[in-house]
N, C-alpha and C positions, 0 to 999 in steps of 0.2 A: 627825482628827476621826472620832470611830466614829459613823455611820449611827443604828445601833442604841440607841445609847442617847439622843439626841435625839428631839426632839417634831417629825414634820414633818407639816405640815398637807396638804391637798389642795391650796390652790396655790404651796405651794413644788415641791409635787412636779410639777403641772405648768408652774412655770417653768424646773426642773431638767429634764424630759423636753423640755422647747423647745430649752436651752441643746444638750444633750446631741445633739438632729436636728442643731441649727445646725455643732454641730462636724462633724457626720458627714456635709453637706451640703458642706462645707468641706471636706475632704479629698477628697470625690469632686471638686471642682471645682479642686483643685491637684492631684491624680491625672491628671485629664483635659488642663488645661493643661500639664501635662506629654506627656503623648503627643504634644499641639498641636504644643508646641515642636520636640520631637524627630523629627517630621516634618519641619518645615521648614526643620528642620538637614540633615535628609538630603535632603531634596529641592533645596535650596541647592549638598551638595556636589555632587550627581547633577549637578548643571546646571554645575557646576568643573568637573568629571572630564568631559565630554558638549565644553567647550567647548575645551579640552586633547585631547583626542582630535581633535576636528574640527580643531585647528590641526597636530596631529603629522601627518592624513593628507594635507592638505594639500601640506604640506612635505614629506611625499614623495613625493607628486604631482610635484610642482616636482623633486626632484630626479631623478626617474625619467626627467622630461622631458630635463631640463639632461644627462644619462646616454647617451640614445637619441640625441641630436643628437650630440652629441661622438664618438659608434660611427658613426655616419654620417655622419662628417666623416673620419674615420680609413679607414674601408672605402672611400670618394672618393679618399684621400689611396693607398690602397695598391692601388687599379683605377689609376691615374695618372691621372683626371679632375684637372681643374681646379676648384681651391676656392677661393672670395675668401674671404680672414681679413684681420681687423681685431686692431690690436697697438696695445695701448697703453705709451705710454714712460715712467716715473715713478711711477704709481700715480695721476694726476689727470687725469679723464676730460670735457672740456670738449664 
């Protein structure tokens, strides 16, 4: 439809310049909900990544630990201290 050659009055034009903000109000508000989202998509994984970390230093906490005992059972074992160890027979541990 050419513009131009139609009759447009004063309030087509301004329901035309209404339609026209509304679009453009509309876009900044799916623009925006967009960053929304994408934020708390990132701030979601941050808090994955944050909870995976805290469990990986953990565990080598624990292993470091479980590391150092075991060196210090051996360095006991090679002064000729006496060490109590416990032995299990089977794999089931009552």
């Amino acid at each position: 439809m050419n513009i131009k050659a139609n009759v447009v009055n004063e309030e087509h034009k301004a329901a035309i310049a209404k339609l026209i903000r509304q679009q453009g109000n509309k876009r900044y508000t799916n623009f925006k909900s967009v960053v929304i989202q994408s934020i708390c998509v990132l701030a979601v994984l941050a808090l994955c990544i944050s909870i995976l970390g805290i469990t990986l230093h953990v565990a080598s906490y624990y292993q470091a630990k479980k590391d150092i005992e075991t060196q210090a059972l051996i360095q006991q074992l090679e002064n000729g201290e006496v060490v109590e160890m416990t032995a299990r027979v089977g794999g089931r541990h009552e």
